[in-house]
mmCIF file of the N, C-alpha and C atoms, coordinates in Angstrom:
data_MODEL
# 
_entry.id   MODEL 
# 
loop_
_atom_site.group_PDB 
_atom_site.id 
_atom_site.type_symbol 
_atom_site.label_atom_id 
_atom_site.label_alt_id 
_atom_site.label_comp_id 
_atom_site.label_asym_id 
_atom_site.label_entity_id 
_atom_site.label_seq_id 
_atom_site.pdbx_PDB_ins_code 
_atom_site.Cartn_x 
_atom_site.Cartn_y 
_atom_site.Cartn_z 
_atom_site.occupancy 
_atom_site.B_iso_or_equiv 
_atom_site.pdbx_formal_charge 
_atom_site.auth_seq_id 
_atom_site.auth_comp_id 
_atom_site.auth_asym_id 
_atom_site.auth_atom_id 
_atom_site.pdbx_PDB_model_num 
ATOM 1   N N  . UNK A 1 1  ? -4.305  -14.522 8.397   1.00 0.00 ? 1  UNK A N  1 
ATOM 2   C CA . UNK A 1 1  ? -4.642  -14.268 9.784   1.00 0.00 ? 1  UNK A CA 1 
ATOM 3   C C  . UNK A 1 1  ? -3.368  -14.037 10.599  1.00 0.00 ? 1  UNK A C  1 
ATOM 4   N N  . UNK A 1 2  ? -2.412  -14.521 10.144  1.00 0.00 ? 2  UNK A N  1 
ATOM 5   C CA . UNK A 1 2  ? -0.591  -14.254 11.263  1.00 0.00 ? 2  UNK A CA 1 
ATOM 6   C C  . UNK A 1 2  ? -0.719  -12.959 10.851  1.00 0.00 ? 2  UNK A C  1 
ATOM 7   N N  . UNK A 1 3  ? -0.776  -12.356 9.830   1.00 0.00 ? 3  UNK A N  1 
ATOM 8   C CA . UNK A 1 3  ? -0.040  -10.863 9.572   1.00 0.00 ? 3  UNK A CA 1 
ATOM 9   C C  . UNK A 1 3  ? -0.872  -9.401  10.178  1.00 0.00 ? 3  UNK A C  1 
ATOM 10  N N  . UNK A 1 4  ? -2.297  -10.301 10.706  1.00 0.00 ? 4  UNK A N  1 
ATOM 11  C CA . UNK A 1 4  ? -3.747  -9.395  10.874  1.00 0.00 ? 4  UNK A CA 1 
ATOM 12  C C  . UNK A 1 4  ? -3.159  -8.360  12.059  1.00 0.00 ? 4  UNK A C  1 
ATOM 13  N N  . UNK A 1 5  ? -2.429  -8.769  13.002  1.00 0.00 ? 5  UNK A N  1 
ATOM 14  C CA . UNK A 1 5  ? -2.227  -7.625  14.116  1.00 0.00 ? 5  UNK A CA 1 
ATOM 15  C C  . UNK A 1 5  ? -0.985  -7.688  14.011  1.00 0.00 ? 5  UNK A C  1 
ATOM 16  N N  . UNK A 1 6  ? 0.133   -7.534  12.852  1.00 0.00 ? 6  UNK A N  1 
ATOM 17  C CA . UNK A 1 6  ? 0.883   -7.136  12.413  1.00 0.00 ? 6  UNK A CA 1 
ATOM 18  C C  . UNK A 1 6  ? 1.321   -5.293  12.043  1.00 0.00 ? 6  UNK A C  1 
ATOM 19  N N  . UNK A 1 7  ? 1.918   -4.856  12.922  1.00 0.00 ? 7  UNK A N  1 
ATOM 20  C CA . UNK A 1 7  ? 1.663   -3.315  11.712  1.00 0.00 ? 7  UNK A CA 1 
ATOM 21  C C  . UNK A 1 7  ? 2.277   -3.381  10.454  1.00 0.00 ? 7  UNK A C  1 
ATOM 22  N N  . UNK A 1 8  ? 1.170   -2.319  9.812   1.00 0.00 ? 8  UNK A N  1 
ATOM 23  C CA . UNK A 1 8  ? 1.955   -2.064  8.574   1.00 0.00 ? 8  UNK A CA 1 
ATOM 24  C C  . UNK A 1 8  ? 3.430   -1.929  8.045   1.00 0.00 ? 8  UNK A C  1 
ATOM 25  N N  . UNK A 1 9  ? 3.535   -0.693  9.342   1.00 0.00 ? 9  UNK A N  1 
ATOM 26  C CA . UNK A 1 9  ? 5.183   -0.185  9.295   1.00 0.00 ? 9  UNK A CA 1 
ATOM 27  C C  . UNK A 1 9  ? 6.350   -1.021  8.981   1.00 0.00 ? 9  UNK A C  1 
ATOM 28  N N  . UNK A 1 10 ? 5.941   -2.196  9.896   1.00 0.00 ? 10 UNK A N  1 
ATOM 29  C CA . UNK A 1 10 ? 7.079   -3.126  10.064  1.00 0.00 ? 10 UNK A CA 1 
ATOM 30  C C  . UNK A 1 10 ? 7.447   -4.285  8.542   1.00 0.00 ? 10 UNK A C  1 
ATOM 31  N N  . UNK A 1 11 ? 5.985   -4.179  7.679   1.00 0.00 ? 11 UNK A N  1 
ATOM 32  C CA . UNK A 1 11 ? 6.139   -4.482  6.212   1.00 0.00 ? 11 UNK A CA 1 
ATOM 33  C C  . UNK A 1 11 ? 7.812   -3.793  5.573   1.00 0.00 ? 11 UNK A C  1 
ATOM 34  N N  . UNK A 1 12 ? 7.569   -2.648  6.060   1.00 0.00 ? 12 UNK A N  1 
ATOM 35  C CA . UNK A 1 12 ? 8.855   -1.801  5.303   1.00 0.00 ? 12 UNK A CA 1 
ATOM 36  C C  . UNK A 1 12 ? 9.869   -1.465  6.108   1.00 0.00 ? 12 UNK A C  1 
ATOM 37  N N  . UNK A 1 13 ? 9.993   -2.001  7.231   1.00 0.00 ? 13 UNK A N  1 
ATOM 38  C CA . UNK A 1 13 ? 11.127  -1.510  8.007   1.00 0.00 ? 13 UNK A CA 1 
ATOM 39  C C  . UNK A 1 13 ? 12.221  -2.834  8.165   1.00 0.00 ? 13 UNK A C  1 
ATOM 40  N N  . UNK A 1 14 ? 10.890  -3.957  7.820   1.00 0.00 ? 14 UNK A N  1 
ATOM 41  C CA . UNK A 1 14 ? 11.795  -5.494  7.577   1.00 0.00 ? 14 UNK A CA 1 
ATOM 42  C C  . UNK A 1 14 ? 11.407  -6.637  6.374   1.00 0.00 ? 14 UNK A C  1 
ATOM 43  N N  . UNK A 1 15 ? 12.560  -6.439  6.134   1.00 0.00 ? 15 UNK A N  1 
ATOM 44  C CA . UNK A 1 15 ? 12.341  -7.519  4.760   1.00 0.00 ? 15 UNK A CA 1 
ATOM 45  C C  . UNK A 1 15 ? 12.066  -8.773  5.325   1.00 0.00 ? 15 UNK A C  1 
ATOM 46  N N  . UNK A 1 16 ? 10.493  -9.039  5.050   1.00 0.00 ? 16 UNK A N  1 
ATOM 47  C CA . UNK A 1 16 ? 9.881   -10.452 6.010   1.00 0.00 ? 16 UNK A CA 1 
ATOM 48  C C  . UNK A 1 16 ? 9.970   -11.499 4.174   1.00 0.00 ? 16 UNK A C  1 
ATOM 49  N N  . UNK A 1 17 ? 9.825   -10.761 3.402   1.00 0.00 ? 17 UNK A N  1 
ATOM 50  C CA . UNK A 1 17 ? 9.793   -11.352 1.819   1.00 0.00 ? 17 UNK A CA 1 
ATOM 51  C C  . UNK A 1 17 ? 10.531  -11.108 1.130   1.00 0.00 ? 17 UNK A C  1 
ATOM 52  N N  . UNK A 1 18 ? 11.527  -11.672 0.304   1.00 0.00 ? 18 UNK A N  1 
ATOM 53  C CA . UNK A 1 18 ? 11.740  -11.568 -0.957  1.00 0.00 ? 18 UNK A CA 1 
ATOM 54  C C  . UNK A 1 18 ? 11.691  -12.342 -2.340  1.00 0.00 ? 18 UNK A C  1 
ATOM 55  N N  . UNK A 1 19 ? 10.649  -10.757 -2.493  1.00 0.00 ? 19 UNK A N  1 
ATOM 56  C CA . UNK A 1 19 ? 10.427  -11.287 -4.519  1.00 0.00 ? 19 UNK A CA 1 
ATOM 57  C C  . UNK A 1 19 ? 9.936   -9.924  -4.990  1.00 0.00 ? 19 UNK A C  1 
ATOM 58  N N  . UNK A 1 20 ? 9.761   -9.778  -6.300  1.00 0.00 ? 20 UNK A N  1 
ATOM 59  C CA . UNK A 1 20 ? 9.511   -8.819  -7.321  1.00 0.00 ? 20 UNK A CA 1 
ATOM 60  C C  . UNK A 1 20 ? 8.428   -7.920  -6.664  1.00 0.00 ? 20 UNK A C  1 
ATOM 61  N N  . UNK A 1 21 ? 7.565   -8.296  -6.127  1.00 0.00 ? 21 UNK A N  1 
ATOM 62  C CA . UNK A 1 21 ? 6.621   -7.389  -5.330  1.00 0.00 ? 21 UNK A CA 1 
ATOM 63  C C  . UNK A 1 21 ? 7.253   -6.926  -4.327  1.00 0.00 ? 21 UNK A C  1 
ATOM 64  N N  . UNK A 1 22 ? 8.088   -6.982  -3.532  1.00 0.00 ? 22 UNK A N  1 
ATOM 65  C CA . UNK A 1 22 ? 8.440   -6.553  -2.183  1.00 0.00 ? 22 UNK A CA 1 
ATOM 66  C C  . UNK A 1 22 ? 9.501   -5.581  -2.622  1.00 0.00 ? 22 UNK A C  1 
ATOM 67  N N  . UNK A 1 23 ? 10.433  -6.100  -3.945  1.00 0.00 ? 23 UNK A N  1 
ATOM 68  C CA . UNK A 1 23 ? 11.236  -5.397  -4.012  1.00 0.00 ? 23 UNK A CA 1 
ATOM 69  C C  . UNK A 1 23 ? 10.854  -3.911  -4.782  1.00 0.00 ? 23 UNK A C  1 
ATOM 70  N N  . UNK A 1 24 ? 9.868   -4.074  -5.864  1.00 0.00 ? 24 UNK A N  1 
ATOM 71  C CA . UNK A 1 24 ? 8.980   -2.742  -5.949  1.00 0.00 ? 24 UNK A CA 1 
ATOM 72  C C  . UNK A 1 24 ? 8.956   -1.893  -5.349  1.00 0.00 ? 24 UNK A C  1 
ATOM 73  N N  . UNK A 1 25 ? 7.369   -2.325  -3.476  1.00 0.00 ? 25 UNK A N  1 
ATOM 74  C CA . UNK A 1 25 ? 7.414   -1.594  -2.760  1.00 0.00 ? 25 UNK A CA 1 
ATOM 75  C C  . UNK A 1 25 ? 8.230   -0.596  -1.959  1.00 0.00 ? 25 UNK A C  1 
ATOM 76  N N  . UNK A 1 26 ? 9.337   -1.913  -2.083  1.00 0.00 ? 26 UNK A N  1 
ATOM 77  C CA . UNK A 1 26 ? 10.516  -0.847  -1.450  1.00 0.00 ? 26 UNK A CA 1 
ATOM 78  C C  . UNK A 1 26 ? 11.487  0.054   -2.661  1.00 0.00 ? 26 UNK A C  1 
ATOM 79  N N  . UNK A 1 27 ? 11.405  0.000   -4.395  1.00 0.00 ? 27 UNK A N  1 
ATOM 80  C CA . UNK A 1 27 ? 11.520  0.758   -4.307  1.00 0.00 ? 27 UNK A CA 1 
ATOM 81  C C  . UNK A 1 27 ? 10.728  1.974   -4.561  1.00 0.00 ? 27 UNK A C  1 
ATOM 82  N N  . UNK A 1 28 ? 9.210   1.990   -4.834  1.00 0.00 ? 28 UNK A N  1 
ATOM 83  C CA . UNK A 1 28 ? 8.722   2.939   -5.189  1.00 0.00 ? 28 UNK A CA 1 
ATOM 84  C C  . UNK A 1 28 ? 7.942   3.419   -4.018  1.00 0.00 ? 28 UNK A C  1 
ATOM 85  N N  . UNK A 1 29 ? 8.401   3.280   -2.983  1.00 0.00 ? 29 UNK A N  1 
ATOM 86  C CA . UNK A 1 29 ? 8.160   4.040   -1.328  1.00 0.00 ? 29 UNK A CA 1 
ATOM 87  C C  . UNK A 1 29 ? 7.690   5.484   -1.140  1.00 0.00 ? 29 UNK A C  1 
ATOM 88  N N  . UNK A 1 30 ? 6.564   6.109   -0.926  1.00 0.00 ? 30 UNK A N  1 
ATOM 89  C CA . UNK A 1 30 ? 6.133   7.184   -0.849  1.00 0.00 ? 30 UNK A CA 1 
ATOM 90  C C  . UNK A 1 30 ? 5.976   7.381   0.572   1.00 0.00 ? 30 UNK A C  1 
ATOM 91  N N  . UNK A 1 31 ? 7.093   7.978   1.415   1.00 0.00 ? 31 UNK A N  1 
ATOM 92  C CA . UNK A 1 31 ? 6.978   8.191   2.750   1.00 0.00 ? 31 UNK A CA 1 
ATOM 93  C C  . UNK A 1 31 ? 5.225   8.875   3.263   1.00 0.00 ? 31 UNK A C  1 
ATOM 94  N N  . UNK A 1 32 ? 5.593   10.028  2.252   1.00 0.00 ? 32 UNK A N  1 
ATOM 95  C CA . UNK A 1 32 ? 4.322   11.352  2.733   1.00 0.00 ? 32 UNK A CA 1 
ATOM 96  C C  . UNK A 1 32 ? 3.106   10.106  2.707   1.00 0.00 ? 32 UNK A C  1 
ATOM 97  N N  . UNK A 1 33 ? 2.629   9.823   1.511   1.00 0.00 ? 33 UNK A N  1 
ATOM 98  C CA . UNK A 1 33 ? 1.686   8.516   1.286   1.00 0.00 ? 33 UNK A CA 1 
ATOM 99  C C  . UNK A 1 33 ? 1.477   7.957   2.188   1.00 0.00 ? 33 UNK A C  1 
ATOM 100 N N  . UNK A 1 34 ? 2.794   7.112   2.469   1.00 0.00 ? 34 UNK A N  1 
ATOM 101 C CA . UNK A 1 34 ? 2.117   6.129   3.224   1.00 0.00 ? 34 UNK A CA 1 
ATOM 102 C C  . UNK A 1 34 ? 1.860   6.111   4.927   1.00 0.00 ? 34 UNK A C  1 
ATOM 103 N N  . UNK A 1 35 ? 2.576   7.467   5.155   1.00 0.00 ? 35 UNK A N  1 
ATOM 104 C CA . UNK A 1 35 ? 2.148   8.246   6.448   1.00 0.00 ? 35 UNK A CA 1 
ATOM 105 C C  . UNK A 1 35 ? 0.827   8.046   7.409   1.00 0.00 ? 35 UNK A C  1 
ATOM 106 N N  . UNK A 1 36 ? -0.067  8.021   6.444   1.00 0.00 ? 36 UNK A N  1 
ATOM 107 C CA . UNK A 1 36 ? -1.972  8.326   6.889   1.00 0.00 ? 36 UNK A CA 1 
ATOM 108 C C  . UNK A 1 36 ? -1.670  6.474   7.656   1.00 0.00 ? 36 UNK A C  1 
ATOM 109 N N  . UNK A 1 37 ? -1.975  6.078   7.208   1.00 0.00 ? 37 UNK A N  1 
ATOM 110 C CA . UNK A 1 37 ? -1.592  3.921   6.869   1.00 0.00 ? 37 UNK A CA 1 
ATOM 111 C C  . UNK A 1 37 ? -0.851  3.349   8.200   1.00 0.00 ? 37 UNK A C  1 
ATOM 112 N N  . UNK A 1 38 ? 0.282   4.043   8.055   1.00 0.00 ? 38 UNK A N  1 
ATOM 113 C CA . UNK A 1 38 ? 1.451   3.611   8.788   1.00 0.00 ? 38 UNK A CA 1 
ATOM 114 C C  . UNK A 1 38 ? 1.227   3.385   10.282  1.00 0.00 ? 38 UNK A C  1 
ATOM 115 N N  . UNK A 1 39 ? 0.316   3.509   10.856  1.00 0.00 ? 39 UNK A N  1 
ATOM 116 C CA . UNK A 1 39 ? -0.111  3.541   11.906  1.00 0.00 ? 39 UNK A CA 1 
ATOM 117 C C  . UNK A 1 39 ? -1.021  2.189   12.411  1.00 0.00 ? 39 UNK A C  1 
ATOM 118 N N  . UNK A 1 40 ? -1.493  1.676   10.834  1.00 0.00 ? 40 UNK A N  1 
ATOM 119 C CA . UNK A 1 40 ? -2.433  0.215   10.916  1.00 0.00 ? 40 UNK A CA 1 
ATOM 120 C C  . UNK A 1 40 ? -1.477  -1.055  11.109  1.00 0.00 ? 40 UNK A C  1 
ATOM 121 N N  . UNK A 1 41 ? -2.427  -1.574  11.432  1.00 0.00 ? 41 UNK A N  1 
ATOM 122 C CA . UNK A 1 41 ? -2.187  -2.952  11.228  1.00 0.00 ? 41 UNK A CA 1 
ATOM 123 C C  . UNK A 1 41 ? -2.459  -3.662  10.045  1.00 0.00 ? 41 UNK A C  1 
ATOM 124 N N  . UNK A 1 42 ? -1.901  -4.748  9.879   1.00 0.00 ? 42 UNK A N  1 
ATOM 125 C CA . UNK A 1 42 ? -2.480  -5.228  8.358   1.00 0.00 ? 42 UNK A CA 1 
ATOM 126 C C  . UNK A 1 42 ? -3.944  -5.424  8.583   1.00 0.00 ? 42 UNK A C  1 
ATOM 127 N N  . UNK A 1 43 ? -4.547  -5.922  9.182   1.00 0.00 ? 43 UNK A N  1 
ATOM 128 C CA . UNK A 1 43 ? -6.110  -6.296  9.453   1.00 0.00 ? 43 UNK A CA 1 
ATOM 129 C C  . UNK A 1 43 ? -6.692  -5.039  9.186   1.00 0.00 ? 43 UNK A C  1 
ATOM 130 N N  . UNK A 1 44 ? -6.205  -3.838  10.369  1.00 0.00 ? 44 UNK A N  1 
ATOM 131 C CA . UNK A 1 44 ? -7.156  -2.362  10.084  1.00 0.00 ? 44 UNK A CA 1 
ATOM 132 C C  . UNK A 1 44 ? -6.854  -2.064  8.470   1.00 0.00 ? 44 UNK A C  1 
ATOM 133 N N  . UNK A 1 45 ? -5.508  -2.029  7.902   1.00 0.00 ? 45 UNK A N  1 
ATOM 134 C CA . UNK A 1 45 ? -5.221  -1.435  6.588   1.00 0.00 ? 45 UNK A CA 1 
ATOM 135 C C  . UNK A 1 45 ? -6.527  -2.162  5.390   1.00 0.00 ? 45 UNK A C  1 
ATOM 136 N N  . UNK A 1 46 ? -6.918  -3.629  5.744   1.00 0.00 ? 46 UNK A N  1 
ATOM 137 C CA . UNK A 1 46 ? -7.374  -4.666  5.128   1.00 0.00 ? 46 UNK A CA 1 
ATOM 138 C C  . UNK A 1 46 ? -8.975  -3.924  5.297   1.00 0.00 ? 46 UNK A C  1 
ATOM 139 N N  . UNK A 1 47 ? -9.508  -4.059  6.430   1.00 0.00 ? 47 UNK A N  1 
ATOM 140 C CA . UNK A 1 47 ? -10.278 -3.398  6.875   1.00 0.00 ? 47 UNK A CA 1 
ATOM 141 C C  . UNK A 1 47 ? -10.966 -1.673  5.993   1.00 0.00 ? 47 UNK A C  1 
ATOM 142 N N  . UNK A 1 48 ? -9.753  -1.172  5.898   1.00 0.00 ? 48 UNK A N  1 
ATOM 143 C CA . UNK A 1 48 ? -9.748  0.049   5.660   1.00 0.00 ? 48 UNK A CA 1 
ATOM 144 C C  . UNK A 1 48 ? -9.714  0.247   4.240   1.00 0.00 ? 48 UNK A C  1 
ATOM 145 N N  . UNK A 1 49 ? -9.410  -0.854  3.463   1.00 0.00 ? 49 UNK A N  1 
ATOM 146 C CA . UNK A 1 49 ? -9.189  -1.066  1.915   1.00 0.00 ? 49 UNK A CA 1 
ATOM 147 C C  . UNK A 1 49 ? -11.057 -1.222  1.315   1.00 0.00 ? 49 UNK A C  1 
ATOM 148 N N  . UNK A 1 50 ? -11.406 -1.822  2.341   1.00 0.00 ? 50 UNK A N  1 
ATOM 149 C CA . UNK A 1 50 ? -12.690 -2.259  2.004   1.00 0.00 ? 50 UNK A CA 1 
ATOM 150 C C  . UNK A 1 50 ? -13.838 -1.287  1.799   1.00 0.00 ? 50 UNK A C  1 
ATOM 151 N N  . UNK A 1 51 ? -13.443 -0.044  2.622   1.00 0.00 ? 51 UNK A N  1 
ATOM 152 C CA . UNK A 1 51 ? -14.579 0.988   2.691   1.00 0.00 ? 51 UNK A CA 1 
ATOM 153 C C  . UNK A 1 51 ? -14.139 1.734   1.753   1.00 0.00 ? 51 UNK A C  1 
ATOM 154 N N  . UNK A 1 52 ? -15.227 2.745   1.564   1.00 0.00 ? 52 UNK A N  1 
ATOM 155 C CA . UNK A 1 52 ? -15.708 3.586   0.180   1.00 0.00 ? 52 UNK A CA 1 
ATOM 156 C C  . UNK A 1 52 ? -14.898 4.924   0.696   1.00 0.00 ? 52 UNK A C  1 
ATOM 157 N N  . UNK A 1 53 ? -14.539 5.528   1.817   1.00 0.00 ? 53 UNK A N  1 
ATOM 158 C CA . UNK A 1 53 ? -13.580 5.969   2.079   1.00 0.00 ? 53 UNK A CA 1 
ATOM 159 C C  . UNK A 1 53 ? -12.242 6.234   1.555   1.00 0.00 ? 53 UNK A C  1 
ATOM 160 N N  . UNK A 1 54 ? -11.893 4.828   1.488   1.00 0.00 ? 54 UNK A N  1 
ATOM 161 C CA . UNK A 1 54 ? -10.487 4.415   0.865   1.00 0.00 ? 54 UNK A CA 1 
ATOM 162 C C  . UNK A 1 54 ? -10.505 4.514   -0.371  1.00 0.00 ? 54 UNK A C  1 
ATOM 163 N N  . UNK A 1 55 ? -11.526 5.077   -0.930  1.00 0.00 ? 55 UNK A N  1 
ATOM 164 C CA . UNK A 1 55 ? -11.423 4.986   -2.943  1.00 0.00 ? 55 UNK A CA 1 
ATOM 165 C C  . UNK A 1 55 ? -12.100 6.326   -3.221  1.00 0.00 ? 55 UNK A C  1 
ATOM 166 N N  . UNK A 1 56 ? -12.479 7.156   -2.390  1.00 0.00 ? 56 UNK A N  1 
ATOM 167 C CA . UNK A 1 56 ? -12.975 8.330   -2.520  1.00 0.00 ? 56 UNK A CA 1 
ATOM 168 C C  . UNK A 1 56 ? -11.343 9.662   -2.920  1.00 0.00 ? 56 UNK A C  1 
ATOM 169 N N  . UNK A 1 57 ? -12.094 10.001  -4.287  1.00 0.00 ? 57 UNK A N  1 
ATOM 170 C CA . UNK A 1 57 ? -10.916 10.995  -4.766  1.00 0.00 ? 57 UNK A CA 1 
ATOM 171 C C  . UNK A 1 57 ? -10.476 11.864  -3.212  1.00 0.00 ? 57 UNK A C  1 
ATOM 172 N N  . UNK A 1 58 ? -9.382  11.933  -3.855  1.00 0.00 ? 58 UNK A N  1 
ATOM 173 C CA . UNK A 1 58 ? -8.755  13.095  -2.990  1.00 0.00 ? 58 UNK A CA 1 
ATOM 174 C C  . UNK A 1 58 ? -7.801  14.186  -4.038  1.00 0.00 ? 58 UNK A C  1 
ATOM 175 N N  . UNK A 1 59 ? -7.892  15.500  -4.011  1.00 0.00 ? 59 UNK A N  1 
ATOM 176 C CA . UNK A 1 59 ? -7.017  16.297  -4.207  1.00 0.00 ? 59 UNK A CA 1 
ATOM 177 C C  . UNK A 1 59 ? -5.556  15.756  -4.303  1.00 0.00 ? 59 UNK A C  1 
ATOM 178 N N  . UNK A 1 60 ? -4.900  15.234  -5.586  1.00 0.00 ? 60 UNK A N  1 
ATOM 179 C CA . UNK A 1 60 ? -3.245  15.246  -5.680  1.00 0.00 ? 60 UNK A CA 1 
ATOM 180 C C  . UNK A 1 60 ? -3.188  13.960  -5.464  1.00 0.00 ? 60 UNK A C  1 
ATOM 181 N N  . UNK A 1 61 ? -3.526  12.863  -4.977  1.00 0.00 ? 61 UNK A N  1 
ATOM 182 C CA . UNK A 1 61 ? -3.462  11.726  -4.643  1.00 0.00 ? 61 UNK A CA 1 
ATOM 183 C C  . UNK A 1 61 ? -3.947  10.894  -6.085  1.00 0.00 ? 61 UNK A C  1 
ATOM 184 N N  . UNK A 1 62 ? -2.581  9.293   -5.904  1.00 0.00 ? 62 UNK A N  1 
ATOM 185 C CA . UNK A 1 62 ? -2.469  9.020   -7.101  1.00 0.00 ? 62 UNK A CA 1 
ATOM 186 C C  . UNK A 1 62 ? -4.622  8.246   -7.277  1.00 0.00 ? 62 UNK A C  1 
ATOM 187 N N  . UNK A 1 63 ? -4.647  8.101   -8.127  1.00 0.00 ? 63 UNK A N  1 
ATOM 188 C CA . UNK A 1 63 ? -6.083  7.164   -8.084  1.00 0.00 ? 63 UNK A CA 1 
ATOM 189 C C  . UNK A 1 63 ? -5.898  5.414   -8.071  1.00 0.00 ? 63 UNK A C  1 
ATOM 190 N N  . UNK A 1 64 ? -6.523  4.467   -8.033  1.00 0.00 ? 64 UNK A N  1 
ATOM 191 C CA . UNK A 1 64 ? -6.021  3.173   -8.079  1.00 0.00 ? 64 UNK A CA 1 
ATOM 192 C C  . UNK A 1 64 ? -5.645  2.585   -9.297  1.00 0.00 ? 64 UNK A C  1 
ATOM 193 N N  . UNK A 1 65 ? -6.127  3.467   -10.340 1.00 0.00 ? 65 UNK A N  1 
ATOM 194 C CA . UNK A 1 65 ? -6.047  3.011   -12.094 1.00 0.00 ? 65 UNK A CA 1 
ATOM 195 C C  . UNK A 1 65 ? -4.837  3.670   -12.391 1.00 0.00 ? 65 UNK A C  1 
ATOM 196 N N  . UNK A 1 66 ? -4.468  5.161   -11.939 1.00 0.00 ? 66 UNK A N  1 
ATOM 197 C CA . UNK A 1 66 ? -3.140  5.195   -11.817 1.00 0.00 ? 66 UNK A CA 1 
ATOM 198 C C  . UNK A 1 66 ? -2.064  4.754   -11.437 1.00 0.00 ? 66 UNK A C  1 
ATOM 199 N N  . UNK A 1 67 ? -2.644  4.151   -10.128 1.00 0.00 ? 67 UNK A N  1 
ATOM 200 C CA . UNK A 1 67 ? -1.006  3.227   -9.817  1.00 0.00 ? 67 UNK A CA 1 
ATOM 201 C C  . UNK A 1 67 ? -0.882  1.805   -10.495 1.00 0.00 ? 67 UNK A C  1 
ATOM 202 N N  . UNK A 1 68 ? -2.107  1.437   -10.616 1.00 0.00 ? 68 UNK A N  1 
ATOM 203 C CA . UNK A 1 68 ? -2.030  0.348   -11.326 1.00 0.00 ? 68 UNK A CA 1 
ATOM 204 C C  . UNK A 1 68 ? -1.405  -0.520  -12.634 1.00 0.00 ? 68 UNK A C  1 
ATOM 205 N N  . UNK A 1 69 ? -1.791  1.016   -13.354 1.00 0.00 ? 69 UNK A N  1 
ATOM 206 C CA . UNK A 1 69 ? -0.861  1.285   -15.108 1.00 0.00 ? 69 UNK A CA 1 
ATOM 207 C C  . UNK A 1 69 ? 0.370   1.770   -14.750 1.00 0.00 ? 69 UNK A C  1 
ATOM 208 N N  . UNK A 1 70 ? 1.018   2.535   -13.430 1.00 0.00 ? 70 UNK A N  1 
ATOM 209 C CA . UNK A 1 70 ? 2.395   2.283   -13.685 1.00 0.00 ? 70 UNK A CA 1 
ATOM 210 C C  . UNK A 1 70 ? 3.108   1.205   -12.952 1.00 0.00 ? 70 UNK A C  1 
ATOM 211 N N  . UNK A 1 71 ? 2.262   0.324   -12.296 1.00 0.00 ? 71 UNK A N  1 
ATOM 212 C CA . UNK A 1 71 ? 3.019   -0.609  -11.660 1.00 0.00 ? 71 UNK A CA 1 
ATOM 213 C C  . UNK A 1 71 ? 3.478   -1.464  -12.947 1.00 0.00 ? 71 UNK A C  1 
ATOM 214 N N  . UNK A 1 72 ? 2.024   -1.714  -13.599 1.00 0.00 ? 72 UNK A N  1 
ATOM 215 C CA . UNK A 1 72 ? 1.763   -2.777  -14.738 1.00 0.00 ? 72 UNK A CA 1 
ATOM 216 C C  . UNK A 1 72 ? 2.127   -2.487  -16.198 1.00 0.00 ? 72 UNK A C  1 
ATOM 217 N N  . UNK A 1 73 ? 2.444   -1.051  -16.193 1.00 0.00 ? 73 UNK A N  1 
ATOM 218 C CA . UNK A 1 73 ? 2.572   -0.688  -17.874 1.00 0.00 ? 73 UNK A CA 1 
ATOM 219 C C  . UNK A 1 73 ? 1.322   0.222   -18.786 1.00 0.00 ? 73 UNK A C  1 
ATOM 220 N N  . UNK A 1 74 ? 1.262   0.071   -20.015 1.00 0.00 ? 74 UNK A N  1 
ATOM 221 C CA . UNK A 1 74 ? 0.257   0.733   -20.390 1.00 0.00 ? 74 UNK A CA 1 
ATOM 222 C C  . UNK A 1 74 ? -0.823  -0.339  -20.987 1.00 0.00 ? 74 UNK A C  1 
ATOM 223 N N  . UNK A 1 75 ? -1.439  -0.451  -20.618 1.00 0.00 ? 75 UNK A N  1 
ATOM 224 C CA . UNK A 1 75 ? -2.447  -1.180  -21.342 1.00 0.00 ? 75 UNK A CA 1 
ATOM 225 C C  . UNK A 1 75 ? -2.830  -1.070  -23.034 1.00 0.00 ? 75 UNK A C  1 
ATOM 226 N N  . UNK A 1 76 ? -2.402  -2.136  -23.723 1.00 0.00 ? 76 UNK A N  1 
ATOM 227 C CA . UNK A 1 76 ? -2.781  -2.141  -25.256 1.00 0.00 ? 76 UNK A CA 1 
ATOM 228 C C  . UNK A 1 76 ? -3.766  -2.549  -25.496 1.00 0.00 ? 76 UNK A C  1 
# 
């Protein structure tokens, strides 16, 4: 609930964390990506994760099983 009217932006403009996840994000940063987003708050982004919207293919855009296997590796 602290981070809910938080913006997103400010996730990446300030190192509020450090550990292995944060340091990821920052380095595998997709400006263009995260463009659409960047404008939320964590609550709206949270919000916005939830709808069928947010998982609906798009043209060129990675899918969630894609980012997932390269965050995580390949699955054996």
């Amino acid at each position: 609930m602290a981070l809910a009217d938080l913006p997103v932006r400010t996730l990446l403009n300030e190192e509020l964390v450090e550990d292995e996840v944060t340091e990821l994000i920052f380095a595998e940063q997709d400006a263009p990506a995260f463009a659409p987003v960047s404008r939320l708050t964590v609550g709206e982004l949270r919000d916005w994760l939830l709808t069928d919207e947010a998982w609906a293919p798009r043209p060129g855009a990675p899918t969630p099983r894609a980012t997932a296997s390269r965050i995580s590796g390949p699955r054996v």
